[in-house]
N, C-alpha and C positions, 0 to 999 in steps of 0.2 A: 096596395102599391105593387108595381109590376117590377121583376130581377130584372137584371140583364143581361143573366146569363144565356147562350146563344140556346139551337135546339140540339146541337152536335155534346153539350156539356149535360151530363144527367149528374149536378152536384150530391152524394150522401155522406159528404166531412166535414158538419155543422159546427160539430164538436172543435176541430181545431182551428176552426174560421167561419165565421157565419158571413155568406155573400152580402157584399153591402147593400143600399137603401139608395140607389139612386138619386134618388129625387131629392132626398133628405141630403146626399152628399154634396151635389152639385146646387142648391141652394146655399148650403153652407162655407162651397166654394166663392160664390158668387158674393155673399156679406165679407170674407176674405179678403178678397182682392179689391172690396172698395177701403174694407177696414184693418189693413195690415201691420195697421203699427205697434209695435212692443209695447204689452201691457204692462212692464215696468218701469218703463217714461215718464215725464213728468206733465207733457203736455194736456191737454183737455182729452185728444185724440186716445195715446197713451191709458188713459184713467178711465176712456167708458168701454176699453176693453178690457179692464181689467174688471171694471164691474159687471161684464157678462160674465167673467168667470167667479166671481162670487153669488150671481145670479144662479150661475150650475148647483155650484156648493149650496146653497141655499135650497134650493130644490133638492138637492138627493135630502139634503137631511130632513124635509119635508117628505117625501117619499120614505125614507126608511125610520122615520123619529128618533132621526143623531143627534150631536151638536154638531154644527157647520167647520168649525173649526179645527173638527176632528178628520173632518176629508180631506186628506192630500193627492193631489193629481201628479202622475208620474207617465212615463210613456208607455210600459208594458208590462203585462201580468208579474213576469219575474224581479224587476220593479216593486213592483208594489207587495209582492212578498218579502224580499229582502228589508221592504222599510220596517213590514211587521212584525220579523223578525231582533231587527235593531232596537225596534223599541221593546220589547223584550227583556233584551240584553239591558238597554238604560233601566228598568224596573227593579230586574233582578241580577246587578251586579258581578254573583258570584255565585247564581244557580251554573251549576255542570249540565241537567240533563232537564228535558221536559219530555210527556207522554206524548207520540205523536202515533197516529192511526199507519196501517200499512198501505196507502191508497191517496199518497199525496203527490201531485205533481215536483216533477227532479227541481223544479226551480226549488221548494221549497226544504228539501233537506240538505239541499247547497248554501241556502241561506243558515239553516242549524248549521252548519257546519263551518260556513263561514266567522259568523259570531258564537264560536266556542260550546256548542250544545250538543251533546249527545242525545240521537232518538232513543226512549223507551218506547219501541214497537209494542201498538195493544194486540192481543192476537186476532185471529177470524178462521174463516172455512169458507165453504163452496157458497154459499150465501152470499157474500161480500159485503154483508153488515158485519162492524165492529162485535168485541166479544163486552158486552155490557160486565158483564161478572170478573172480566180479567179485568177491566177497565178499573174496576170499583176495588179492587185487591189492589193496584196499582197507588192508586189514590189513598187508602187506605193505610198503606207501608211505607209509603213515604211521598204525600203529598205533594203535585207538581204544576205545571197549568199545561195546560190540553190542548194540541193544534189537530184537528180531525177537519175536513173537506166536507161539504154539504150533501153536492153529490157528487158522482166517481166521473172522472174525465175519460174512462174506459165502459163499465161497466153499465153507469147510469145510477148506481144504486144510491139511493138517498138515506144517508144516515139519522139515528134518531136523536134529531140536536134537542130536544127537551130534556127527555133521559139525560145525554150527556152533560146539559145545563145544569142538571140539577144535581148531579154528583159534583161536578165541580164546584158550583155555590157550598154543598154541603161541608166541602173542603175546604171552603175559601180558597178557592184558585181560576186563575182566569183562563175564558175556552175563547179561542182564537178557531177563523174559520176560513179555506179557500171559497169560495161563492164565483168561480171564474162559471162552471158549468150550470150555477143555479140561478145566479141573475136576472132575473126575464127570462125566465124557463118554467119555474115556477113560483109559486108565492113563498118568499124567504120571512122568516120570523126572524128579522132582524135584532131585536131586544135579548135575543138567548146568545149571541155572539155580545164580546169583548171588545173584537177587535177582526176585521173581516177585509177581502180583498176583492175587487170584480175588473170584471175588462171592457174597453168597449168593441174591441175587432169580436169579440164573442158573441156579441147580439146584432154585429152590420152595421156598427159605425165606422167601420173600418179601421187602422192601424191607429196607434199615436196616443192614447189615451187610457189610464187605468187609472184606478182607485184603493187607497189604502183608508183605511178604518180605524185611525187609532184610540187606544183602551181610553186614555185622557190626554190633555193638553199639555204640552211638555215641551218647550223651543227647545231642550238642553242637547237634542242629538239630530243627525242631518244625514242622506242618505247621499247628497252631495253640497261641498262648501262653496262658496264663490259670490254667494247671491242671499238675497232674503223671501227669494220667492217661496210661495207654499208654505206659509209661519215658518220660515226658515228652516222648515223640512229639506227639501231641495230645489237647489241653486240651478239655474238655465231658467230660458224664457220659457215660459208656456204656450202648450202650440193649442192656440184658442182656435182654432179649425178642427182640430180633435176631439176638443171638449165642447164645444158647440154642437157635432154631432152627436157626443156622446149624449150629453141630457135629450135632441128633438128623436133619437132614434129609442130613448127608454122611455117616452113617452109613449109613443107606438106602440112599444111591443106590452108595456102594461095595461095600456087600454084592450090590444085585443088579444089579451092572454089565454080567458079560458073558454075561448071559442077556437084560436089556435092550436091549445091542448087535447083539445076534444077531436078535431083533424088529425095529429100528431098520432093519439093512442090507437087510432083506428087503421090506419098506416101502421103502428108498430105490430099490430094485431093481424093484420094479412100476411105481412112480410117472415113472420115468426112461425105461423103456422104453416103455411109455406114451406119455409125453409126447413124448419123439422122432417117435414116430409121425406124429405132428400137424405137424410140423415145429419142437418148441424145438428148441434148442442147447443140451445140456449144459455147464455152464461148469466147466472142469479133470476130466471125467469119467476120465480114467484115472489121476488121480491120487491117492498115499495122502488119505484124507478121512475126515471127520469123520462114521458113519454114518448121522446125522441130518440131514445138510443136503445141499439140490439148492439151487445156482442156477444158474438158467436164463436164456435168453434169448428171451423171445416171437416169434413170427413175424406179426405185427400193432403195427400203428404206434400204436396207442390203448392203452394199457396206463392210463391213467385211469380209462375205461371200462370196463376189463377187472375193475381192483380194486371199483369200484363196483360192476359186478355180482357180483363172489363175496360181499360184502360184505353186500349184500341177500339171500342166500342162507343166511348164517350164518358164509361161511368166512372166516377171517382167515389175511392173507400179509404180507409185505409185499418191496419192494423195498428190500433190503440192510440198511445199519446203519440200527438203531435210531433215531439223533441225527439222521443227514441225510433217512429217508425221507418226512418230511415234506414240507421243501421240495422233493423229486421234483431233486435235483440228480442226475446222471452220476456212478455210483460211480468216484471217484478206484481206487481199486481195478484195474478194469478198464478206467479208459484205463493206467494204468500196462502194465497185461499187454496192452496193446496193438490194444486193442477202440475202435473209434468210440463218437465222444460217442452219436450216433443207436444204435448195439447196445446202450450202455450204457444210455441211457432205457427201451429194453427189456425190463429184465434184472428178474426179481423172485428172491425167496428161499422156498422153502417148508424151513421146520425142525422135525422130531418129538421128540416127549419121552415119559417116564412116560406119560402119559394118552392119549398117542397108541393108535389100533384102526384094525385092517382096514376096517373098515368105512367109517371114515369118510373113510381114504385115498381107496378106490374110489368113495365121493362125489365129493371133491375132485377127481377126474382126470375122471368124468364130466361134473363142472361147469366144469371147464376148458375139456376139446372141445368144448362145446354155445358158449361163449362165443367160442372162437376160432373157429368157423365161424362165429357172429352177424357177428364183428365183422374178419372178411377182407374 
């Protein structure tokens, strides 16, 4: 399938939005707008949209070997944290605190914090793998359940969810896991998660649609009242144009996953030596990662200037998560792994997808050099 992004646009922000699937959207536009009526109706109309979206549900948990009943569809990643969060809270009552990794997306420590949880930060370093041994002392002192991220929505780095699987079994406690950046990125062992979240604007089906994972079956708590949609998870209509892309656009990308990846690493492999060149800093370069993501460290103190000019150029990057790189705050991230606030100002993210080409890689890396000699 061909982007449609123009030639003037050289997309490398995978990570915070993956460019949608045209063809997949605008078909699913088109079943829409013949099929628009509320899957909560009572009409004939009403009930075979509704059984497309258990047709989805159905399918993931085919695809991942859940129970159906355990997938709630919500609109957005933050969404679908907070549900996994709540139910949490309905498990355990009267737990104060769970162990959570230092390398989670902000939606999801707003969610601890919403439903009364204090983080135990597990520690790390320049690696940006978790510290297994703090992890297992943690556990060990006072037994918790575990929210770590699959892989890092910065960094790339892919944590080791079996390890961590199995200290928590060892504990009897449950490992809850973000999967927004590993979804159709790579192969997820979905069985060593509890309870897991994914997105669909993450893999190109564009806005409107997430997934929460829950541990078991439980009407007794809702992340909105009003309605009985989603086993009375939450109340609002379902936007079955979201979730109709979401299942035709994970079908795609699972089918051409590890001929995609195999693109992806080679790409990450030019671009990295490259750039070293010049003097970035690869950040956790030798560790397992996500083939699509480099973050780097600039060797130039203007990294304002720097965005601004790729920006004028066509190319878009940016610096880490999504939510904070606005404000140009120091990725929590990497002061955690033990990086200066000053390296961390530094540090940007370049992410590849589907639509990513040679071509434009070798742009981007030309247009890098020319900028970081401008601005030494």
């Amino acid at each position: 399938m061909k982007s449609h992004l123009t030639n003037e646009i050289k997309y490398f922000d995978y990570n915070a939005t993956h460019p949608p699937y045209p063809e997949i959207l605008e078909s699913c536009l088109k079943e829409y707008l013949e099929n628009f009526y509320n899957p909560s109706g009572i009409t004939r109309f009403s009930l075979k949209n509704q059984g497309k979206i258990e047709q989805t549900r159905k399918y993931l948990s085919q695809t991942t070997d859940g129970k159906e009943k355990q997938y709630i569809f919500s609109s957005t990643g933050t969404e679908a944290n907070f549900l996994l969060i709540q139910s949490l809270r309905i498990l355990y009552p009267n737990l104060d605190s769970v162990i959570v990794s230092p390398f989670e997306h902000a939606s999801m420590y707003a969610a601890l914090d919403s439903f009364g949880f204090s983080p135990l930060l597990v520690h790390t370093n320049k690696s940006g793998t978790i510290d297994l041994n703090h992890l297992e002392r943690l556990l060990k002192e006072n037994p918790k359940p575990v929210i770590c991220l699959y892989a890092g929505n910065e960094t790339g780095v892919i944590q080791p969810a079996d390890v961590i699987h199995n200290l928590t079994k060892e504990h009897g406690q449950l490992f809850y896991s973000d999967l927004m950046q590993a979804f159709c990125k790579i192969p997820v062992p979905f069985d060593l998660f509890d309870g897991y979240t994914f997105s669909g604007h993450k893999i190109g089906a564009g806005m409107g649609a997430a997934v929460t994972y829950l541990p078991t079956e439980n009407k007794n708590f809702r992340l909105f009242g009003g309605g009985n949609q989603e086993n009375e998870h939450r109340a609002g209509t379902e936007n079955t144009f979201a979730i109709n892309c979401l299942q035709k656009v994970t079908e795609i990308q699972l089918k051409n996953l590890e001929e995609k990846n195999i693109k992806l690493k080679g790409f990450q492999t030019i671009l990295e030596n490259q750039l070293e060149s010049v003097g970035c800093e690869i950040i956790a370069k030798n560790e397992n990662r996500l083939p699509n993501t480099t973050f780097l460290i600039l060797p130039i103190q203007t990294v304002d200037f720097f965005l601004l000019g790729l920006e004028e150029k066509g190319f878009i990057v940016s610096t880490g998560s999504s939510c904070k790189s606005r404000a140009r705050e120091a990725s929590k991230s990497l002061l955690q792994m033990g990086y200066s606030e000053e390296e961390a100002l530094r540090a940007i993210r370049i992410s590849t997808g589907s639509f990513t080409n040679l071509e434009d890689v070798n742009l981007l890396i030309d247009q890098i050099k020319i900028l970081i000699q401008k601005l030494k």
